[in-house]
N, C-alpha and C positions, 0 to 999 in steps of 0.2 A: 504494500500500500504506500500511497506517496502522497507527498503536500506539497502542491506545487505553489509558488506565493509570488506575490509582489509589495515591497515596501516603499513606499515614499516618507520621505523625512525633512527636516526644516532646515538640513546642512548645517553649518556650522565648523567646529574642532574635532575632532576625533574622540569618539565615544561620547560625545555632547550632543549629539544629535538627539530628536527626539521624534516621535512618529507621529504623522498626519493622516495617513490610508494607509490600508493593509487588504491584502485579497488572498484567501485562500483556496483552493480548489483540495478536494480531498477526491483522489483519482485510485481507479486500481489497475492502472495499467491497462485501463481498456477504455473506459467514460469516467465521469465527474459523477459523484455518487454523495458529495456535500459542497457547500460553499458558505463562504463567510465574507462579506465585503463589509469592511467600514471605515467611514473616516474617524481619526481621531485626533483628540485635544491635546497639544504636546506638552501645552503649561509653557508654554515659550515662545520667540517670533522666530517666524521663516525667516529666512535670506530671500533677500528681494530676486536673487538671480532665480530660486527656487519656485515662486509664486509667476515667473515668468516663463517658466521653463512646463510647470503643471497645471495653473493655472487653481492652485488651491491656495487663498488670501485668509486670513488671521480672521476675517466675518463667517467665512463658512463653518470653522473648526468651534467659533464659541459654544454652539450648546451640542457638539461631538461626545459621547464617551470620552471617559482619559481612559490611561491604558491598563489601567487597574480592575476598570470597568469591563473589559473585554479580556482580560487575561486567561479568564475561566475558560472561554469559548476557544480562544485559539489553543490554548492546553490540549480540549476534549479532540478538538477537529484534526490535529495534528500526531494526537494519540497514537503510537504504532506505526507513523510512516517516517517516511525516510526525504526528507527535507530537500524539494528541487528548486530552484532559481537560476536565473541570468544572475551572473555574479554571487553565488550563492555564500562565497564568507561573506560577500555586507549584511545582505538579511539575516542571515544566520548570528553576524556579531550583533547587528542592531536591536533584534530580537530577545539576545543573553542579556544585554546590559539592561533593556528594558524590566526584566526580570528579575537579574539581579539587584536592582534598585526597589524591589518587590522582595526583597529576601528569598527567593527562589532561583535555584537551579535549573535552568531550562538547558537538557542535554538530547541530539538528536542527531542521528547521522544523517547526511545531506549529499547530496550532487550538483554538479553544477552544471550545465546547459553549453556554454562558453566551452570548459575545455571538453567535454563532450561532442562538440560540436566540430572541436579541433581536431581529435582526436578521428570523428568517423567522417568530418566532408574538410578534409587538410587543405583544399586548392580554392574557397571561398574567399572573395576579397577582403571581408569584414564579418565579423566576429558580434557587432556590436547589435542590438536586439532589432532595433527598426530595418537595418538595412540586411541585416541574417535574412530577416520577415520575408524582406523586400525578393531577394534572387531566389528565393524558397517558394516564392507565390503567396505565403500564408498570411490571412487576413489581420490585420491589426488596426482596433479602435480605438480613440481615445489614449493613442500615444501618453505615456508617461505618467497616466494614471495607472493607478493597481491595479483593475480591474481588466482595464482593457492589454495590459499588459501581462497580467500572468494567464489570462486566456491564451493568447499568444503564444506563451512558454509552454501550454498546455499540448497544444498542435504542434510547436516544435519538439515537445517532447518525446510524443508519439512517432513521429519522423523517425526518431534517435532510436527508439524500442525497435523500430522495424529494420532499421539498418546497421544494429547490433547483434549480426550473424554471431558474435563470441557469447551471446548470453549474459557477460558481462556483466551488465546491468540488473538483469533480473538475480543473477548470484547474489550480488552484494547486497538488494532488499528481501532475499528470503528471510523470512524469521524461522533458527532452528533452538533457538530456547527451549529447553523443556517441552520440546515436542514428543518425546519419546516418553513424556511421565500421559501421553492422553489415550485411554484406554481403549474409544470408540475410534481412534486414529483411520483408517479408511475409511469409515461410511464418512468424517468429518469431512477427509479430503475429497470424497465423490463428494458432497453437496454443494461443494465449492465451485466445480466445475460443469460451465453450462453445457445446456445444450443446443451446440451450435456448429460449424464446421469449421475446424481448425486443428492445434498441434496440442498436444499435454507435453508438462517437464517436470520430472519424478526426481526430487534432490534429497541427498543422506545428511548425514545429520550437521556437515561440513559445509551445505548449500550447493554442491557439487551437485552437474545433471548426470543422472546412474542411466534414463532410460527419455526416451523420448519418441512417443504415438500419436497419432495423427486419427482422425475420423470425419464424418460427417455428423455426427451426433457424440460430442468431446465425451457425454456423462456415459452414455452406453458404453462407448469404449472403456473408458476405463473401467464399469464397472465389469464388463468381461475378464479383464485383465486381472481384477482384484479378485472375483470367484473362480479363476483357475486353480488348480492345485498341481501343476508339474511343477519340478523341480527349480527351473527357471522362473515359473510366475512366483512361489514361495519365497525365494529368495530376494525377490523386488519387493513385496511388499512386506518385507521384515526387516530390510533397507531403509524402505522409504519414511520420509517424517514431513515431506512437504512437498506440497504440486504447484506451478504453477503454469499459466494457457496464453494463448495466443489463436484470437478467432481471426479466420483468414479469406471468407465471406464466399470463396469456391475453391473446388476439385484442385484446379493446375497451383491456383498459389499455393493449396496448402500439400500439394507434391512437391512444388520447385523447393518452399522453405524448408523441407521433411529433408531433400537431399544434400543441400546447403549446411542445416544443422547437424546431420549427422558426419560430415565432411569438417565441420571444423569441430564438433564436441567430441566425436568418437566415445559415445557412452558405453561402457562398459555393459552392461546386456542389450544392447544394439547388434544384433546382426551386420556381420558385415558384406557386401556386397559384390560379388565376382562374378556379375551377369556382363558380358559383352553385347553392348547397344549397335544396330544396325547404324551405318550414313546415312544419313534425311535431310532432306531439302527442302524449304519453308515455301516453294515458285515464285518469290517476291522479297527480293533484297530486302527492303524498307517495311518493318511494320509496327503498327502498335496493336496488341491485344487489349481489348478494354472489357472490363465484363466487373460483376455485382462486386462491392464492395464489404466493409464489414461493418455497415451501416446505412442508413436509408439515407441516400442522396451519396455517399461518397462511393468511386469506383475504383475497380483495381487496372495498373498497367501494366504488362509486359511489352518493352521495348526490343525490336531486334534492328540492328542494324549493317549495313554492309553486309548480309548474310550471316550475323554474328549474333549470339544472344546475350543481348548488354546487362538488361538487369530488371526488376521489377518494384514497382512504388506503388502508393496509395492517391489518390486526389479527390476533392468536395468541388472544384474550380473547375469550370471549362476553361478558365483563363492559363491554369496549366498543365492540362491538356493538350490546348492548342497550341502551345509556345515551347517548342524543342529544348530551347536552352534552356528553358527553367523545369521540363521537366528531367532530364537529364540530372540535375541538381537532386533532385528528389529520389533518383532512380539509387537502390542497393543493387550493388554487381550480383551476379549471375556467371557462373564460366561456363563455357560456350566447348559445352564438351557433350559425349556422343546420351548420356543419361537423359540430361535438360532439353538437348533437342527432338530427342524421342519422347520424352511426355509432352512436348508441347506442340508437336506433330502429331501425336494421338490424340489429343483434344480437339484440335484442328477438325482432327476428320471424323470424330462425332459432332461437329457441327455446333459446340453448346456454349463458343463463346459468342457473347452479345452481338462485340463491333470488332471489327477491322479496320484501323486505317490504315492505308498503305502511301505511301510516299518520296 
């Protein structure tokens, strides 16, 4: 689970700052499932550069909560998650002192969007949130405010989840605490897991992914998995202490990312693979695959290009859709090898993706 946020503050000296808006989003890696927006009272004046930059003046904040008044709420709603921001030490320190000046300890682990960002799209001009926004396609309101900015962080986040072929990410927010002291341990984790079409990841008690399946119906599969009794299924689920999924809205994404992930996680009861894939030919250099997304209104893309299989993204924009360079931006590689082009050639020719563009 994650908190994804945005802070604005009155500037000033370091660690003097004081908070004006705060925006929460409490996400599970897949939607927004809480939210907390509000402005508040710093007990202090802005900086004039600040009030011009946010456009939040010393009259709007008079009858704001202070931050005393809201501390409960951002406690509850950050509860258990793992702390994401653009620049995520400033909220993160912003947040301790405010706290701390409350007699409280506010400890969380967090990420950060920025070197994340650096880390999986290295050749982006800028780094910095609007203009990230900007060659990403992704919508951003109300600039510089909390609200419309950790929305923002919330889509760029997602971006990050899907082009985090290393799991990475989702490792480091597993909670394996005391997982092993919960009795009813798999029925907890099947009820966790929708049902929907996508991938499950089966982590021990290290956060390590030991197993990774895939279905059209995530809860069935699993639950097949969990009432087997061979040697191989008992041993997984005697392992395992924590799940977590990735809906992938159809068939080919959630084959392309099954073979992606097993290629870079190499999990330990995965099967491993020594099928020789035929040569296949797409009849058309140029194409985009577009077909249902994993949500109402966004769609999925497979990009091929040059006769080559580039990569595959998510989009809510026809605006990056239509626009090659920015969708490219968005695109997670794919290698262009005889596996991916065979699944994406047998999709082909049952006929069940949406659209085609070719170009």
């Amino acid at each position: 689970m994650y908190a994804i946020l945005d802070i604005e503050t009155t500037g000033g000296a370091y660690d003097e700052e004081g908070i004006t808006e705060i925006a929460i989003y409490r996400f599970d890696g897949h939607q927004v499932v809480d939210t907390f927006v509000s402005l508040v009272n710093p007990e202090k004046e802005i900086q004039p550069f600040v009030v011009k930059l946010t456009g939040i003046d010393q009259g709007m904040l008079k009858n704001a909560p202070k931050f005393h008044e809201v501390a409960k709420r951002i406690v509850e709603i950050t509860e258990g998650c793992v702390l994401v921001a653009h620049n995520a030490v400033f909220d993160a320190r912003i947040l301790a002192t405010e706290f701390k000046r409350l007699g409280y300890d506010y400890l969380r682990k967090r990420l950060c969007t920025v070197e994340l960002s650096k880390s999986l799209m290295p050749d982006l001009p800028s780094y910095k949130l609007g203009k990230l926004c900007r060659s990403l396609g992704i919508p951003v309101s109300n600039r510089h405010r909390a609200e419309g900015d950790a929305m923002a962080t919330v889509h760029l986040f997602k971006l990050l989840l899907h082009k985090d072929t290393n799991k990475a990410i989702i490792q480091q927010a597993v909670q394996t605490e005391n997982q092993r002291k919960l009795a009813p341990k798999l029925q907890r984790l099947l009820e966790e897991t929708p049902r929907k079409v996508g991938l499950f990841y089966l982590h021990d008690h290290m956060g390590n992914i030991i197993y990774v399946g895939k279905g059209k119906n995530l809860r069935s599969t699993v639950n097949k998995l969990f009432l087997k009794s061979g040697k191989k299924a008992l041993s997984i689920q005697e392992k395992v202490v924590d799940i977590s999924y990735e809906t992938t809205g159809n068939e080919l994404m959630t084959d392309l990312r099954f073979v992606a992930i097993l290629q870079t996680q190499k999990p330990v009861f995965n099967r491993k693979n020594r099928r020789i894939y035929p040569t296949v030919a797409f009849g058309h250099p140029n194409l985009i695959l577009v077909d249902k997304g994993r949500n109402v209104g966004e769609k999925s893309c497979i990009l091929i290009e040059n006769d080559q299989v580039i990569g595959s993204c998510y989009t809510d924009l026809a605006y990056q859709l239509n626009q090659l360079e920015v969708l490219k931006q968005l695109i997670t590689p794919l290698k262009d090898n005889g596996q991916n082009r065979y699944l994406i050639k047998r999709h082909l020719a049952k006929k069940k993706t949406a659209k085609i563009i070719r170009f």
